[in-house]
C-alpha positions as CSV (number, residue, x, y, z in Angstrom):
1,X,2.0,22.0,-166.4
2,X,1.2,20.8,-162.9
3,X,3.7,19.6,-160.8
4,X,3.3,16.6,-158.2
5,X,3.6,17.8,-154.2
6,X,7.4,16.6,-153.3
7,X,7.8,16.9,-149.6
8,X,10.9,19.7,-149.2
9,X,14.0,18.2,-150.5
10,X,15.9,18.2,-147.1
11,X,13.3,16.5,-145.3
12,X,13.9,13.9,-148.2
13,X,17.3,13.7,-147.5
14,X,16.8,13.4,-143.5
15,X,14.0,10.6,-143.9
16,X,16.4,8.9,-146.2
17,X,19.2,8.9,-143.6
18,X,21.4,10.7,-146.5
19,X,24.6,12.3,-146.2
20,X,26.9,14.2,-148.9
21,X,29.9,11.9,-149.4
22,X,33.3,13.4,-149.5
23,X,34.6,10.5,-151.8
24,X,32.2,10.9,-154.1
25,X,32.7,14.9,-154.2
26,X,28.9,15.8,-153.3
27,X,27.6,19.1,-152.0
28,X,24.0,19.0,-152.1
29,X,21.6,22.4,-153.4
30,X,18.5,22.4,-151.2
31,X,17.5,25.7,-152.7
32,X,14.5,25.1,-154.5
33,X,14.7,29.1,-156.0
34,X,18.5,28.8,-156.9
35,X,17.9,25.1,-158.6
36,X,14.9,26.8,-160.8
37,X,17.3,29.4,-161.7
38,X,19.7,27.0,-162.9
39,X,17.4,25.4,-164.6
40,X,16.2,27.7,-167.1
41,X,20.0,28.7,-168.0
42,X,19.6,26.6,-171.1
43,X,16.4,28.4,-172.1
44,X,13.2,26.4,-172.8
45,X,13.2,22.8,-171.6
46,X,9.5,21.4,-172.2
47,X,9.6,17.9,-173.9
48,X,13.4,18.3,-174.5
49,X,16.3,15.1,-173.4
50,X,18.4,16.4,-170.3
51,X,21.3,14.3,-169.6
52,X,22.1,15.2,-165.6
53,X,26.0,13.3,-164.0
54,X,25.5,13.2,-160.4
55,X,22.2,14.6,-159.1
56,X,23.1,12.7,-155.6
57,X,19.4,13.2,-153.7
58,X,17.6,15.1,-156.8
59,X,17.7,18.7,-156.0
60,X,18.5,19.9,-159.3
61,X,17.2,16.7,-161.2
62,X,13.3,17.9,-159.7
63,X,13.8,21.3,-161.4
64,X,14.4,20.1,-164.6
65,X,11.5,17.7,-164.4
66,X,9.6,21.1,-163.3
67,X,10.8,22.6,-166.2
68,X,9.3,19.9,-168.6
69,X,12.4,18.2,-169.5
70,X,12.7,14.6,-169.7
71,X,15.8,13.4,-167.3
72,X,18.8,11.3,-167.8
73,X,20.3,11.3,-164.6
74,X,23.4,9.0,-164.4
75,X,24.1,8.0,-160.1
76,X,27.1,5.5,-159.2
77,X,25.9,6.3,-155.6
78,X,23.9,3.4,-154.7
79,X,22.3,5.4,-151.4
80,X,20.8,7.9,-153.8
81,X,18.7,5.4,-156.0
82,X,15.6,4.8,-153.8
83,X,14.9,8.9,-153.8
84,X,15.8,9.2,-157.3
85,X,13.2,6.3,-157.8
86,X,10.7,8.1,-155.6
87,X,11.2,10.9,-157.8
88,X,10.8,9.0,-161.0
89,X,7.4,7.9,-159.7
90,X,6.3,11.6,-159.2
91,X,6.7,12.8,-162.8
92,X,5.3,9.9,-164.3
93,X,8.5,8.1,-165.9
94,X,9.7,11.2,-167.2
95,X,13.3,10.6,-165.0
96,X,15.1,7.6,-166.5
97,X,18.0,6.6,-163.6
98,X,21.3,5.0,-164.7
99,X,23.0,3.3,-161.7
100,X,26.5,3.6,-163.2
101,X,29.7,6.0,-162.9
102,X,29.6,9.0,-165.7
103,X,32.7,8.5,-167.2
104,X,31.3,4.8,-168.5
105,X,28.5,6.2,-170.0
106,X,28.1,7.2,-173.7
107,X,25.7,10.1,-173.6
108,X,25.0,10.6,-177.2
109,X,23.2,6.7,-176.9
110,X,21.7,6.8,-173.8
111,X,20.2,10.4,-175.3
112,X,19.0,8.9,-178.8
113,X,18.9,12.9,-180.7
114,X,19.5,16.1,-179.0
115,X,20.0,16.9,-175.7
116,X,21.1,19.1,-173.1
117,X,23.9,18.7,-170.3
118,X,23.0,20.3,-167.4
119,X,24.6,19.2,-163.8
120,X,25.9,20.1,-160.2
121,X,29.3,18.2,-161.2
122,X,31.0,16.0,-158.8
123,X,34.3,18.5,-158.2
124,X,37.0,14.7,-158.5
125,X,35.1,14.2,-162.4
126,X,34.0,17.3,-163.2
127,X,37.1,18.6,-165.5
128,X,37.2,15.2,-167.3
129,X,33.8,14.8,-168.4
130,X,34.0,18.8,-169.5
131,X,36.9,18.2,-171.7
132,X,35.4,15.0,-173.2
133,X,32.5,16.2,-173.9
134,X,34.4,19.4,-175.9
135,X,36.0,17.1,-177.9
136,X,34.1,15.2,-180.1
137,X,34.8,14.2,-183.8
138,X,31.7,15.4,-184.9
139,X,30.8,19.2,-184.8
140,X,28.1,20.8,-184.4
141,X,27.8,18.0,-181.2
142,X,24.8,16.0,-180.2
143,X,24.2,17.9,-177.2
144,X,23.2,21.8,-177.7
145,X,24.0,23.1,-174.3
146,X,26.1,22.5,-171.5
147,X,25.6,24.0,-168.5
148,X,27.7,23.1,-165.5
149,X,28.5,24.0,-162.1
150,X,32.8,24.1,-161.2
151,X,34.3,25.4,-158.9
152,X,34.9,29.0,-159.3
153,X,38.4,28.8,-160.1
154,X,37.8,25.9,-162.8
155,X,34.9,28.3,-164.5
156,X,37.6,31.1,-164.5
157,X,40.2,28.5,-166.8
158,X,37.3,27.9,-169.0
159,X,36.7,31.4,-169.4
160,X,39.8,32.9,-169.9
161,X,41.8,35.2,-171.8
162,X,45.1,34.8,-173.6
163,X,48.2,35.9,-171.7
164,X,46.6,35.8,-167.8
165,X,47.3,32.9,-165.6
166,X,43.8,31.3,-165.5
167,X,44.5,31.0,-169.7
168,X,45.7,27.0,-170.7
169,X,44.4,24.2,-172.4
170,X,40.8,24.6,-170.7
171,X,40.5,27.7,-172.2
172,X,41.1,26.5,-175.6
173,X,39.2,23.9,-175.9
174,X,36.2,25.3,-174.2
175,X,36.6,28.4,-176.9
176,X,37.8,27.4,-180.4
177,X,34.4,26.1,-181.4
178,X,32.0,26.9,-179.4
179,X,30.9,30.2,-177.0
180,X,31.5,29.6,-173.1
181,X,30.6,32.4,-170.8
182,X,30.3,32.3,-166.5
183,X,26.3,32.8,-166.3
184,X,26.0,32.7,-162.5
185,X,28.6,32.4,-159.3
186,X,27.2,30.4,-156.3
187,X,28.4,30.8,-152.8
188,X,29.6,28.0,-150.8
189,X,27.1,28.9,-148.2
190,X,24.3,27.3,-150.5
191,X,25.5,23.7,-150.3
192,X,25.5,21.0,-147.5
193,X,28.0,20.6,-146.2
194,X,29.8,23.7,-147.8
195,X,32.8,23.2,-150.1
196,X,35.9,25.2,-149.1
197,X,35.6,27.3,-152.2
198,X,33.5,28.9,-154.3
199,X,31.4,27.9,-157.6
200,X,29.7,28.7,-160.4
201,X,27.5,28.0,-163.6
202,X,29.4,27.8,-166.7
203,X,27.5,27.5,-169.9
204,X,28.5,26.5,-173.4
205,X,26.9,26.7,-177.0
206,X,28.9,24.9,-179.8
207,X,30.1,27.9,-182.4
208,X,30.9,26.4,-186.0
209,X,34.6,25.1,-186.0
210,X,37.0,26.2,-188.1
211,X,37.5,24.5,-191.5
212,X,40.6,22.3,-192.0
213,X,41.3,21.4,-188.4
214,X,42.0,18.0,-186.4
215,X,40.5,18.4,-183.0
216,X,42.6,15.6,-182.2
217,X,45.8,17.4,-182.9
218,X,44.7,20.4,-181.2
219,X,44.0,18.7,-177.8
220,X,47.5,16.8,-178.0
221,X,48.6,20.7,-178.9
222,X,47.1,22.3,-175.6
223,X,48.1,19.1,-173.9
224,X,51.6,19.2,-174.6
225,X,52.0,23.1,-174.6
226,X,50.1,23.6,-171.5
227,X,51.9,20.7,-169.7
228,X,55.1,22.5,-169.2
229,X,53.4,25.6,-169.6
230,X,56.4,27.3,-168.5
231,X,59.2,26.4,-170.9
232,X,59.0,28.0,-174.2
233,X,57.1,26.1,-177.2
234,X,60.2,25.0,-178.8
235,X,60.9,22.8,-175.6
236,X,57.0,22.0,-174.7
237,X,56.0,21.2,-178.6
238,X,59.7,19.2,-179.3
239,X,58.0,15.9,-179.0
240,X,55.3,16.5,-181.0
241,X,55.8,15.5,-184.8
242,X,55.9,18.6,-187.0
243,X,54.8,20.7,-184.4
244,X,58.3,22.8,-184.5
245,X,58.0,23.2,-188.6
246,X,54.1,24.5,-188.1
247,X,55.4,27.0,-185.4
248,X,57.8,28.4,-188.3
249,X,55.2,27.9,-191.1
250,X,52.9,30.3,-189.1
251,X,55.2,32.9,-187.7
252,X,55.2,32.0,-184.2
253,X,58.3,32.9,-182.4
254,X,59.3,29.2,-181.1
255,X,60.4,31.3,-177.5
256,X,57.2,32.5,-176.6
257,X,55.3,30.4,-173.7
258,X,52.0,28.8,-174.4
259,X,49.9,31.0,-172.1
260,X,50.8,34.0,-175.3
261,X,49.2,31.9,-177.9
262,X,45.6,33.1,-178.7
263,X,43.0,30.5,-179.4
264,X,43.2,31.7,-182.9
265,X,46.8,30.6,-182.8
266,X,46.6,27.7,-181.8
267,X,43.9,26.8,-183.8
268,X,46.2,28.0,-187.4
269,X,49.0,25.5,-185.7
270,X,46.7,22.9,-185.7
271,X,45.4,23.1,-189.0
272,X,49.0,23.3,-190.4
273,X,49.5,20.2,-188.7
274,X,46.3,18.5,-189.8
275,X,47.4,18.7,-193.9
């Protein structure tokens, strides 16, 4: 496929008079290589619905159009709209542009069949979109992929293993039905202006969810165990209907801390709890 002739993306950005917004938590990629390279995380994207949150001047939203995909790129950033219509222009149509704030959209409709997530997250929505989007009533989900750039610390949450301290309620609902891995760190150097911290890539495939289980209950579970992650389950869970009995019911000594449940744990609490 041939590809339009985009002037550099910075230049863009410097014609445009455009500057990352602290506010809005923007750090723009200029790094055409690196974008690419995030890009084909979620494997071939030719003729495939992309649904981007936040692509600020386009850096990452022109390598998925590179990569064939066809672009829903949701902006509440008005100053980003003329360059993200410039853009639209280029690869004939295939970028559609929502002028609205992410966590108003419904994905699954604006995406029509399957689709894949794939965004530089603004760092102040980043956490609640990712938790929405893991907890849908219907499993497998709409969307087939998600790949997503957190700050480093956040991907370590998602990733984590029971009993350390990065383990809580992120952990467990990125892992209970589906596969979540770190596939690539990215130094603060690469964005402009640079964040104080580190990031990285963090994709998910949905796995097949375990029979008999509300997720509902599960994420009011991790919510209310991880909250006062501290005390032991008998105290965290004691407001929870039925949670107490369901700890009893599947051998779980009520003075452990949440941070010692395993995913599988919590997942046979939750389906106690769900008859």
């Amino acid at each position: 496929m041939t590809h339009p002739a985009l002037p550099p993306l910075r230049e863009t950005v410097r014609a445009h008079g455009l500057q990352a917004s602290k506010a809005l938590g923007q750090n723009f990629l200029f790094d055409e290589q690196l974008l690419d390279r995030i890009a084909a995380l979620p494997g071939d994207l030719e003729g495939r619905a992309v649904f981007e949150v936040g692509p600020g001047p386009g850096g990452l939203t022109r390598a998925l159009l590179r990569a064939g995909a066809k672009v829903i790129a949701v902006e509440r950033d008005d100053r980003c709209l003329p360059l993200l219509g410039e853009l639209s222009e280029a690869f004939d149509g295939r970028l559609t542009v929502v002028a609205d704030d992410a966590m108003a959209i419904d994905a699954d409709a604006l995406a029509g069949g399957p689709y894949h997530i794939v965004a530089n997250l603004p760092y102040n929505v980043g956490t609640a979109l990712f938790t929405r989007w893991l907890e849908p009533a219907q499993w497998p989900p709409l969307w087939l992929s998600l790949t997503l750039m957190f700050q480093l610390e956040v991907a370590e949450r998602i990733v984590a293993k029971v009993d350390t301290s990065a383990y809580g309620r992120l952990a467990v609902l990125a892992q209970w039905r589906a596969n979540a891995k770190i596939a690539m760190k990215v130094h603060r150097s690469a964005f402009t202006p640079p964040p104080k911290v580190m990031s990285a890539i963090v994709h998910v495939t949905p796995a097949e969810q375990p029979a008999g289980v509300d997720p509902r209950i599960l994420s009011k579970l991790t919510e209310k165990g991880f909250g006062q992650r501290r005390k032991m389950l008998r105290q965290s869970l004691k407001g929870m209907a039925g949670a107490i009995e369901a700890l009893e019911v599947c051998e779980i000594d009520p003075t452990r801390r949440a941070e010692t449940v395993t995913v599988a744990e919590w997942v046979e609490l939750a389906r106690v709890m769900s008859k």
